[in-house]
C-alpha positions in Angstrom: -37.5 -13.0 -25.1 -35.7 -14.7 -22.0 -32.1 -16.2 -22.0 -31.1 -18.5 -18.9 -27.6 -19.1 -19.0 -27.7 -21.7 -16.8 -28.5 -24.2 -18.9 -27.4 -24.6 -22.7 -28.9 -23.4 -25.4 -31.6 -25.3 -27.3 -29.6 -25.7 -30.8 -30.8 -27.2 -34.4 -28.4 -30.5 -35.2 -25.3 -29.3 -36.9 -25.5 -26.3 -35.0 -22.2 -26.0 -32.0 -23.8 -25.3 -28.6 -21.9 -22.3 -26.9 -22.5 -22.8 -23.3 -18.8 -21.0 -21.7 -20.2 -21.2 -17.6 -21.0 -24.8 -18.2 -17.4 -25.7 -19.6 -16.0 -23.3 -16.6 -18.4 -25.4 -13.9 -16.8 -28.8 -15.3 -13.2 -27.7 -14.5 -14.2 -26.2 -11.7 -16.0 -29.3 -10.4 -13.3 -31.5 -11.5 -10.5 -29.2 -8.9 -13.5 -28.4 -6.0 -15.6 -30.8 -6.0 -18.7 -28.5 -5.8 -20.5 -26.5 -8.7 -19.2 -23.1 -9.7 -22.4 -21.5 -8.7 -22.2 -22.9 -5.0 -18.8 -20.8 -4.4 -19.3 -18.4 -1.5 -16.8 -15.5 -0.9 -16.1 -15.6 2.6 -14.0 -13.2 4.5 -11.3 -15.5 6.3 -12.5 -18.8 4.8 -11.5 -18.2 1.0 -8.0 -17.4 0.3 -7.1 -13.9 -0.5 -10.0 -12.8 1.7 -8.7 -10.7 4.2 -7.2 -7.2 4.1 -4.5 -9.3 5.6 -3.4 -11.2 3.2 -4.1 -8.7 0.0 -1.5 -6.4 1.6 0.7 -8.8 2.2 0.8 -9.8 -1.4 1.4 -6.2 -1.9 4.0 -5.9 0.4 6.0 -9.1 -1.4 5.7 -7.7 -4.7 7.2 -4.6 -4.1 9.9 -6.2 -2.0 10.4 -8.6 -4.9 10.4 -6.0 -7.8 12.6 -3.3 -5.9 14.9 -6.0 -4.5 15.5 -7.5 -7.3 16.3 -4.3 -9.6 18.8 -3.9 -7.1 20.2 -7.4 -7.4 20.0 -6.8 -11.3 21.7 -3.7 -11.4 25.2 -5.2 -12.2 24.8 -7.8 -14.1 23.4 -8.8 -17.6 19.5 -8.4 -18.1 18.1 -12.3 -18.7 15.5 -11.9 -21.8 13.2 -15.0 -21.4 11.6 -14.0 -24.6 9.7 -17.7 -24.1 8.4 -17.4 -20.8 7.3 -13.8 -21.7 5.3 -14.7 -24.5 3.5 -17.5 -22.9 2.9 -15.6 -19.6 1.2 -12.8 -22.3 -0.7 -15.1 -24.9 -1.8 -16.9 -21.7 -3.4 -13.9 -20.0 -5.0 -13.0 -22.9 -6.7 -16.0 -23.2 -7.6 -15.8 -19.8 -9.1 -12.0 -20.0 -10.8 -13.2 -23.0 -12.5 -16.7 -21.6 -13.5 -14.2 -18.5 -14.9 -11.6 -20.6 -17.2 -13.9 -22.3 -18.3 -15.6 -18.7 -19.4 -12.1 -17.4 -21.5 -11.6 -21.3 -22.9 -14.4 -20.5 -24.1 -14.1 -17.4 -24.9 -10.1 -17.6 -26.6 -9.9 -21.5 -29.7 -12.1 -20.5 -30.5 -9.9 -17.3 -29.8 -6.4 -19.2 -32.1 -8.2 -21.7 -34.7 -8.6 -19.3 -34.3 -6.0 -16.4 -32.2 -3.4 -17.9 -28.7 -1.8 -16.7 -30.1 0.2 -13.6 -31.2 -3.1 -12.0 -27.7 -5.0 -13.2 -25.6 -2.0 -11.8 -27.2 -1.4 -8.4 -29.5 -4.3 -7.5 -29.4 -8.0 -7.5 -28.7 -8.5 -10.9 -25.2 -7.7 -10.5 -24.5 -9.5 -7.5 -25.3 -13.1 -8.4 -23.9 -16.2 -6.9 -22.4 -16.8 -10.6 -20.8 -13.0 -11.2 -19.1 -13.6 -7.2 -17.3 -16.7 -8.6 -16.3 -14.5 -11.6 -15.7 -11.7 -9.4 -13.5 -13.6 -8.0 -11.8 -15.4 -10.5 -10.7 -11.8 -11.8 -9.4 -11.0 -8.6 -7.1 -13.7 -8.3 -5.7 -13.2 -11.6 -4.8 -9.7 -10.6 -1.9 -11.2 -8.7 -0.9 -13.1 -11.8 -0.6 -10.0 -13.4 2.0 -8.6 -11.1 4.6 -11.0 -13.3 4.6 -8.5 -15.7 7.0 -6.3 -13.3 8.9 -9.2 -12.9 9.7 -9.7 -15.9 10.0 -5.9 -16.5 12.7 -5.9 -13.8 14.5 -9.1 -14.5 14.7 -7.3 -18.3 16.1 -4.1 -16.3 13.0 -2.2 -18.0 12.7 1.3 -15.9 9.9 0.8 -13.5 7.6 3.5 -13.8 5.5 4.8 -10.5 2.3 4.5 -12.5 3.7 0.8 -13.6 4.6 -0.3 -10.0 1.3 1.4 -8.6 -1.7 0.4 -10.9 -0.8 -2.9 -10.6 -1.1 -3.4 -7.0 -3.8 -0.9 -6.4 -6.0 -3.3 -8.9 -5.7 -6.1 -6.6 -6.6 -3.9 -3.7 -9.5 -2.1 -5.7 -11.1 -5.9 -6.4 -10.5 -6.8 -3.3 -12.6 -4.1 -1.4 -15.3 -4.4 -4.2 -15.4 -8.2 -3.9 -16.0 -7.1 0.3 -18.0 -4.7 -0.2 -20.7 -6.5 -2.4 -20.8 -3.8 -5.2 -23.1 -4.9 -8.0 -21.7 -2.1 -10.0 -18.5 -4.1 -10.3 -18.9 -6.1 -13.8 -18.7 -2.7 -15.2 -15.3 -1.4 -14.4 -14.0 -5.4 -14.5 -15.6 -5.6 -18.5 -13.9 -2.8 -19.5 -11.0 -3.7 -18.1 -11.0 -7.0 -19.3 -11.7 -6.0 -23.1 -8.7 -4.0 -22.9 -6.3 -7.1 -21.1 -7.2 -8.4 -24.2 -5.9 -6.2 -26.8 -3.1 -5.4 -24.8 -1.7 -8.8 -24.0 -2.0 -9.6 -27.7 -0.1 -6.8 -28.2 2.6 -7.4 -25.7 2.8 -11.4 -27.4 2.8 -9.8 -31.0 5.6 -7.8 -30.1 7.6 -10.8 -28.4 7.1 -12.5 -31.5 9.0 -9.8 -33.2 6.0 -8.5 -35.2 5.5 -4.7 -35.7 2.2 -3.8 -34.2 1.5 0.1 -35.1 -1.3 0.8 -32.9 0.5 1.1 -29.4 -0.8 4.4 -29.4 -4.7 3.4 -29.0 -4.0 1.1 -26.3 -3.7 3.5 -23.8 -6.2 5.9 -25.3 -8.4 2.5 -24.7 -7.5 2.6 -21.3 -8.3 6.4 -20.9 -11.8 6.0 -22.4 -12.1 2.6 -19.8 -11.6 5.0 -16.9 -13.6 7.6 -18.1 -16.5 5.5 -18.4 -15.6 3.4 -15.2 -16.0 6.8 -13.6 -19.2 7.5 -15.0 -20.6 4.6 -13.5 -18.7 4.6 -9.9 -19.8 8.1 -9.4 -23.8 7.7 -10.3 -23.5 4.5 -8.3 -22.3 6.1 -5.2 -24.2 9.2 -5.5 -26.9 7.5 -5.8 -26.1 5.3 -3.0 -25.1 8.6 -0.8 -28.0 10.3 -1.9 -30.9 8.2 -0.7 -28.9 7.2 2.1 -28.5 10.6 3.5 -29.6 13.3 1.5 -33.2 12.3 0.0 -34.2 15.2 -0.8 -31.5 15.4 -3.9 -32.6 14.2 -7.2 -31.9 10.2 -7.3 -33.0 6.7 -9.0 -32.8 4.4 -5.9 -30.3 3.0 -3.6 -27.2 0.6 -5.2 -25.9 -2.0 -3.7 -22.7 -2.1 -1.9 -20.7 -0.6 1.2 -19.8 3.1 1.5 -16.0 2.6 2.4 -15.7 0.1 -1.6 -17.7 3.3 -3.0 -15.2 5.7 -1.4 -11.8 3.4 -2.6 -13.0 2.3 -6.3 -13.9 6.4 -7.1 -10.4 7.3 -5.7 -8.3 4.6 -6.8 -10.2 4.5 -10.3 -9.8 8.8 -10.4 -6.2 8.5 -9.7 -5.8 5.9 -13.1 -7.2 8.3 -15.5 -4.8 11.1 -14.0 -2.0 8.9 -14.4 -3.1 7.6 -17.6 -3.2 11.1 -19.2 -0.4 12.5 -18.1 1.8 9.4 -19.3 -0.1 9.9 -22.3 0.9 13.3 -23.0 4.4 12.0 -22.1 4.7 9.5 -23.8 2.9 10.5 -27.3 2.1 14.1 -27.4 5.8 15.3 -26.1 7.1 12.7 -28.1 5.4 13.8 -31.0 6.4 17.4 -30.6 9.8 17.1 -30.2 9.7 15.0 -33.6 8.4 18.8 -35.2 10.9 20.2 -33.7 13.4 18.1 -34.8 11.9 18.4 -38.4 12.1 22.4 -38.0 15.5 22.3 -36.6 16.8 20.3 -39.7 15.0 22.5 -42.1 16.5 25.4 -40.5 19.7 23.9 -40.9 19.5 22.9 -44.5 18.0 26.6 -45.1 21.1 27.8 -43.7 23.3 25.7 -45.5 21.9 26.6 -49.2 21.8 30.5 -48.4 25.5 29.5 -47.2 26.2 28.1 -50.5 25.0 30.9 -52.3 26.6 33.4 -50.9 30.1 31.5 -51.5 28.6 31.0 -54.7 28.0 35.1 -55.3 31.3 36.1 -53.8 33.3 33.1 -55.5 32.0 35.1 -58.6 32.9 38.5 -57.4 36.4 37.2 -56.7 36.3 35.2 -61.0 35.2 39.1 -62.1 38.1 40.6 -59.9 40.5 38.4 -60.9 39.2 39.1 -64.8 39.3 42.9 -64.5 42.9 43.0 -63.1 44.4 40.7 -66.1 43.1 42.5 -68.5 44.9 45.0 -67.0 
């Protein structure tokens, strides 16, 4: 059984042909001018391709978010509940249509190769999965609107907040230079969990109750926690044939030493941060709700022995007050 998803599927009449990388080449052909499987990443040429210009971005933002909490700081916060729920439904539909475009172009090749040869050889470095690669970067600066609009809200802005956004950017950036076919993996996950949470952060503009905030960021956790899994056989197994043979290894992945080096560390310093502002967040959270159960139980159990001991010595005084008029 073969798929080739560059061209649609044979379907029976009646049946709606699915063919999402042909839509994308359509619009992209209608803004370039050229296919979407002819785009080339090149450092320099394509914009947002230099080191350059990804810190630069990073620089602004910062500026922009930190500035502007200090220009917010005496005056009213604005709420632009309208503009925040389109910015959210429109990124999830975005992480959505991407997600899709990456199943479609990695579940044939899985199918047919298996995930070794779509996580460290050519499979996972396609001339289709760069332009995807790269779409996903880009929207990584869209992204950063959400401190924006955090900040124009005077929302606190949290370190973990006001670094993992900018450190995504950076981390696609260095895989998109470093040609790391391991890349869909981390970028999937990621993507599959843009989508839940964007709904989420739209439901909740909308004013609907959504109860499972909680599994969000336990989504996240188990993202980084497999991400890691993958980075870290990749790049051992990279390291290991490279320079030390003689331990146990597959092969060789694709991809540069110095993108191995930065996706480990940045992606290990998410799930760090993740945890920890889980166990913040929830578990502290959680505990001081006990306590505060235990502290008004104690308090009502004090008030009912309370009540019956003015209860006992209101009697003692009604016998007291009996025994001296009969006398």
């Amino acid at each position: 059984m073969s798929f080739d998803s560059t061209h649609s599927f044979n379907a029976s009449p009646g049946v709606i042909k699915i063919a999402p990388w042909q839509a994308l080449d359509k619009v992209w052909m209608s803004v370039t001018g050229y296919h979407a499987n002819e785009f080339r990443f090149v450092e320099g040429v394509t914009p947002m391709s230099t080191l350059k210009e990804t810190i630069g971005m990073i620089v602004l933002y910062l500026v922009v978010i930190f500035g502007g909490r200090e220009f917010m700081r005496n005056r009213e916060p604005l709420k632009l509940n309208g503009l925040f729920k389109a910015h959210n439904l429109f990124l999830t539909l975005l992480s959505g249509g991407l997600l899709v475009l990456f199943i479609e172009q990695l579940a044939p090749t899985i199918w047919k190769h298996g995930l070794y040869q779509n996580i460290c050889g050519a499979d996972g470095w396609t001339n289709e999965l760069v332009t995807l690669y790269y779409l996903n970067y880009i929207t990584k600066y869209i992204e950063l609107i959400d401190t924006v609009f955090l900040m124009v809200k005077k929302k606190p802005l949290t370190f973990l907040h006001t670094y993992h956004h900018p450190a995504t950017a950076l981390l696609c950036y260095t895989q998109l230079i470093g040609h790391t076919s391991v890349s869909w993996v981390p970028i999937t996950l990621n993507l599959t969990v843009h989508v839940v949470m964007y709904w989420y952060y739209f439901q909740s503009a909308r004013g609907v109750k959504v109860w499972w905030k909680e599994w969000i960021t336990r989504m996240q956790i188990a993202q980084f926690i497999l991400d890691l899994g993958f980075v870290y056989f990749a790049s051992w197994d990279y390291f290991a044939s490279a320079h030390a043979p003689y331990l146990p290894h597959v092969g060789r992945c694709a991809g540069e030493p110095f993108a191995a080096v930065c996706g480990c560390l940045i992606l290990s310093s998410y799930l760090v941060l993740f945890i920890m502002f889980y166990i913040a967040t929830y578990k502290k959270a959680s505990s001081r709700k006990a306590n505060k159960k235990s502290d008004k139980a104690a308090v009502s159990s004090m008030k009912q022995s309370a009540a019956k001991v003015a209860d006992s010595c209101s009697g003692v005084e009604h016998m007291n007050s009996s025994i001296v008029s009969r006398k």
